[in-house]
C-alpha positions in Angstrom: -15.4 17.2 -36.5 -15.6 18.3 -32.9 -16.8 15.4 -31.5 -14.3 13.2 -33.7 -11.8 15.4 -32.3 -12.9 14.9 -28.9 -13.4 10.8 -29.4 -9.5 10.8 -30.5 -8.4 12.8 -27.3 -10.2 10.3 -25.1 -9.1 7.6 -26.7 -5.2 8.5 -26.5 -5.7 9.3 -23.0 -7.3 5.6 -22.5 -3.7 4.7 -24.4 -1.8 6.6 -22.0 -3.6 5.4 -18.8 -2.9 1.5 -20.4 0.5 2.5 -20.7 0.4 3.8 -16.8 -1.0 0.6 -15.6 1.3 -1.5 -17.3 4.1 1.0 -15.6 2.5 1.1 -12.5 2.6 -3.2 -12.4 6.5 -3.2 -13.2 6.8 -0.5 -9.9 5.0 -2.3 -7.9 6.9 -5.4 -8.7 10.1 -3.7 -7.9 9.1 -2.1 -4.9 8.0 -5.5 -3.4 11.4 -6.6 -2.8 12.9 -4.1 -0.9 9.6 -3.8 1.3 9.7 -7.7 1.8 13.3 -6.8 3.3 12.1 -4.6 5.5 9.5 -6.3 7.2 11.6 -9.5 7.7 14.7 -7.5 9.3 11.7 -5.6 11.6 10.3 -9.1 12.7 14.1 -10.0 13.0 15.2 -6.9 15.1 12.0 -7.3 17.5 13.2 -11.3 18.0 17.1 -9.9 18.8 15.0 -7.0 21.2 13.0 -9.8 23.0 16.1 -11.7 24.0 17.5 -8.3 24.7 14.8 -7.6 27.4 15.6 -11.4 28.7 19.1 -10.6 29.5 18.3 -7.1 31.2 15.6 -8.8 33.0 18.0 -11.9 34.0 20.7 -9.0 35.1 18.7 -6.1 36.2 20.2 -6.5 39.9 23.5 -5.7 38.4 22.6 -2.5 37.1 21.9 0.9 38.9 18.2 1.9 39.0 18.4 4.7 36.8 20.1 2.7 34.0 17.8 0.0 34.4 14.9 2.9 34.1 16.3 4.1 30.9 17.1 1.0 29.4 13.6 -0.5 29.9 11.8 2.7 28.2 14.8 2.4 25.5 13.4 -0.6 24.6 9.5 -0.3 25.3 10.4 2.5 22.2 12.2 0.6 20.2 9.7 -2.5 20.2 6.7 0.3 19.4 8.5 1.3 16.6 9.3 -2.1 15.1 5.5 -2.6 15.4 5.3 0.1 13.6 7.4 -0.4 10.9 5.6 -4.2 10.8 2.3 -2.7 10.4 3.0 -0.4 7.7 5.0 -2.4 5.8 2.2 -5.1 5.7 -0.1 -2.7 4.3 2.2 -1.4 1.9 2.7 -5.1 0.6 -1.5 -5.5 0.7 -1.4 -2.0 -1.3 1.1 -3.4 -3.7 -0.8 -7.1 -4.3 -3.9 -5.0 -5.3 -2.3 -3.4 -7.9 -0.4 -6.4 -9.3 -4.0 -8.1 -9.1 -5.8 -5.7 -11.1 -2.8 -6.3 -13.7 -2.5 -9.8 -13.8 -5.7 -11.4 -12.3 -7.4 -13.8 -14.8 -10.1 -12.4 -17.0 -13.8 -13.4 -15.2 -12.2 -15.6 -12.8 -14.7 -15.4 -9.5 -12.5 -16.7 -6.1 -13.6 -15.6 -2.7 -12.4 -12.2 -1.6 -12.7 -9.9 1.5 -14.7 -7.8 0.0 -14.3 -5.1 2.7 -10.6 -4.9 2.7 -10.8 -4.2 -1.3 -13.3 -1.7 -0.7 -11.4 0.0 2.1 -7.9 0.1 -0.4 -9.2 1.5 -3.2 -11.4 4.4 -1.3 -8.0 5.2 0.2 -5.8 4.8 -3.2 -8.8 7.1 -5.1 -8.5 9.7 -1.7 -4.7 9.7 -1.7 -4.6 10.2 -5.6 -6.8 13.1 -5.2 -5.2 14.7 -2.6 -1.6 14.4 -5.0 -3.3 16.1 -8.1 -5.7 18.2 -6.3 -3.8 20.7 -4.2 -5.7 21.6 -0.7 -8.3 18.7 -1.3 -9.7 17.1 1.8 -12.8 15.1 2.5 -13.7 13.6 5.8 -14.5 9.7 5.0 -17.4 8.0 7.0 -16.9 4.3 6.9 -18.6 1.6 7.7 -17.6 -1.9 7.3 -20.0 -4.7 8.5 -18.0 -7.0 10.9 -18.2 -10.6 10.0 -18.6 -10.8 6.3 -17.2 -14.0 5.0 -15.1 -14.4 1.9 -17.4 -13.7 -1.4 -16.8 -15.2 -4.7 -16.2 -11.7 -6.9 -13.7 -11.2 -9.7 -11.4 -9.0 -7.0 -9.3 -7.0 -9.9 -12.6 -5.7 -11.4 -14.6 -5.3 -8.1 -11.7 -2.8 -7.2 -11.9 -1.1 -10.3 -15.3 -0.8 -10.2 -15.1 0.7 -6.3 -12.0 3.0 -7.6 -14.1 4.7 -10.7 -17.2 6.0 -8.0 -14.8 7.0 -5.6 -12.9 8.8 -7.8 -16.3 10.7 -9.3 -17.5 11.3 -5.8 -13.7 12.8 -4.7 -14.3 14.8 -7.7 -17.9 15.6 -7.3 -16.8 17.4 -3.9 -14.2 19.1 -5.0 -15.7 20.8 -7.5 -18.5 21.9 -5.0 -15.7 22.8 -2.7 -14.5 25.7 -5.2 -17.6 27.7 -5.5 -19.3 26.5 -1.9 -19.2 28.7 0.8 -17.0 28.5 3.7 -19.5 26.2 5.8 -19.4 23.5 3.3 -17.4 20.4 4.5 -17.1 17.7 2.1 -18.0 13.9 3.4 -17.9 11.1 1.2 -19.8 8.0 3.2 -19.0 3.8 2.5 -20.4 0.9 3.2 -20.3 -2.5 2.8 -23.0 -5.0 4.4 -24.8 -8.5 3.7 -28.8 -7.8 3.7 -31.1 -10.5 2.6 -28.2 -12.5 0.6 -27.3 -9.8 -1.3 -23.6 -7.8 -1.3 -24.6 -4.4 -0.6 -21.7 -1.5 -1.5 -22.9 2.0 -1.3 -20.4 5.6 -1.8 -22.5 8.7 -1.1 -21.1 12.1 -1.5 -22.5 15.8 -0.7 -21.0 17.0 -3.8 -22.3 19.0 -6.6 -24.7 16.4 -8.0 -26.3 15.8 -11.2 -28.0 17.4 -13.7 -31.0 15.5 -15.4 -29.1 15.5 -18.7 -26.0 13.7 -16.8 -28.0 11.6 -15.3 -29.6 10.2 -18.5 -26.3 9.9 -20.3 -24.0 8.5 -17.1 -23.3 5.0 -19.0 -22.5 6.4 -22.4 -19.2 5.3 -23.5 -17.2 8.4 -23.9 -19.7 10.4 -22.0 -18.0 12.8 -19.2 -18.6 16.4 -17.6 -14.4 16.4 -16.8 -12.3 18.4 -18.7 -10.1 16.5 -21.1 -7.4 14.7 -19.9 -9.1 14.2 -16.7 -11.7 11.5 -17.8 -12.3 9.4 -20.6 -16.1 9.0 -20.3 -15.9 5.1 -19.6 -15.9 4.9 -16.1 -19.4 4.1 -15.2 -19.5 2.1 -18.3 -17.0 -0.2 -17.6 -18.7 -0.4 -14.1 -21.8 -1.3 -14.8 -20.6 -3.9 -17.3 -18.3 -5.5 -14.0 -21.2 -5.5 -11.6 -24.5 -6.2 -13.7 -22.5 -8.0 -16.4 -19.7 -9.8 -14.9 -21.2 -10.9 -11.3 -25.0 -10.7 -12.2 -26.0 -8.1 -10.2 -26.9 -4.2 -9.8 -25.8 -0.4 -10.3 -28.4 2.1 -8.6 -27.6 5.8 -8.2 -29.6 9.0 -6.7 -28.4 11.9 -7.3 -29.9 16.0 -6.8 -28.5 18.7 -7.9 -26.3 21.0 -5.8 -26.4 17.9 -2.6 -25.1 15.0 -3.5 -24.8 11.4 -5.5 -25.0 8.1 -3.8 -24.3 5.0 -5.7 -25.6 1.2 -5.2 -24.1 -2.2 -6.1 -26.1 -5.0 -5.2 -24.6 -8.7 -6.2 -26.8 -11.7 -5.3 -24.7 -14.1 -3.3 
């Protein structure tokens, strides 16, 4: 009866995180507008501030040195910051289209992806989601993206969510360590992507608590998790071995010792 209790509770909370995705879609949708406007009026306030700098420029004799001085660093500012606003904008959008992908993107369909970029999202969504229900967590990330990687055929909304479950162990592997570590112990989660001998190569190592040999025997149960409940649903590295041996043909690899640290391996055949 324990178990069956236990089965129910992950299952509702596999309801409730459906529910959140499905929620999580109809934000992102809504927040796309008003981001679109402001990176269109930032690309149209830097055009009106380059004509700007042509008429100071065109008059600059007519104005005393000191007001010209001013002016110029007024607007060497201002152009900064609508670089800024640019920048982050864009990558709000790129946040925003991975989320809407992993909603709507057709089931199995392969089309070439930059693989790195997905990667390097989802490492940051699973740090920054950590970090919001996890008060004090920090890790210092070690990445390492190989430069030059053409687009790869991969289904991109289940590549992330493959890249998103590890990540989110390994955040979680460190902070646990963190709370019963002593005061030397700085946690470092490591990624990599690379191309060696025509294979994909994706690795996420952690120094975190590690597994036992009893975890490590059970890690692709379905239902199978050491997280208090609420906080996992056991179907994690299930679902992400099916998406990368299953679903693009190639393979999951893990070490892991107790008390050191995990380090997970996805290896897809191009």
């Amino acid at each position: 009866m324990t178990e069956i209790d236990q089965l129910k509770k992950q299952l509702q909370q596999q309801e409730k995180l459906a529910s959140l995705g499905m929620l999580s879609a109809g934000i992102a949708h809504e927040i796309q507008n008003p981001l679109n406007f402001v990176i269109n009026f930032s690309k149209m306030s830097d055009k009106l501030l380059s004509d700007l700098t042509a008429i100071v420029e065109d008059n600059a004799q007519l104005l005393p040195e000191a007001d010209r001085e001013d002016l110029i660093d007024i607007m060497d500012s201002l152009k900064e910051n609508m670089e800024q606003i640019a920048e982050n904008g864009n990558r709000a959008v790129s946040i925003i289209q991975s989320i809407l992908l992993i909603s709507r993107g057709k089931e199995n369909e392969r089309i070439p992806s930059d693989v790195c970029q997905i990667v390097k999202e989802y490492v940051r969504l699973s740090y920054h989601a950590m970090r919001a229900n996890h008060q004090g967590f920090n890790v210092t990330l070690h990445e390492n993206y190989q430069e030059g990687i053409p687009h790869i055929l991969v289904i991109p909304q289940d590549l992330s969510r493959a890249v998103l479950n590890v990540m989110n162990n390994a955040c979680y592997a460190v902070w646990q360590k963190s709370q019963t570590a002593t005061a030397d112990y700085t946690p470092e989660i490591s990624i990599s992507v690379a191309i060696n001998d025509n294979h994909l190569v994706i690795t996420i190592a952690d120094n975190g608590e590690g597994m036992t040999d009893e975890v490590k025997q059970r890690l692709f149960e379905n239902f199978f998790t050491t997280k208090p409940i609420g906080q996992g649903t056991g179907l994690g590295m299930s679902i992400t071995r099916d998406i990368i041996e299953n679903k693009h043909g190639g393979k999951v690899t893990f070490t892991s010792t107790l008390g050191k640290g995990t380090t997970f391996t996805f290896t897809i055949l191009l």
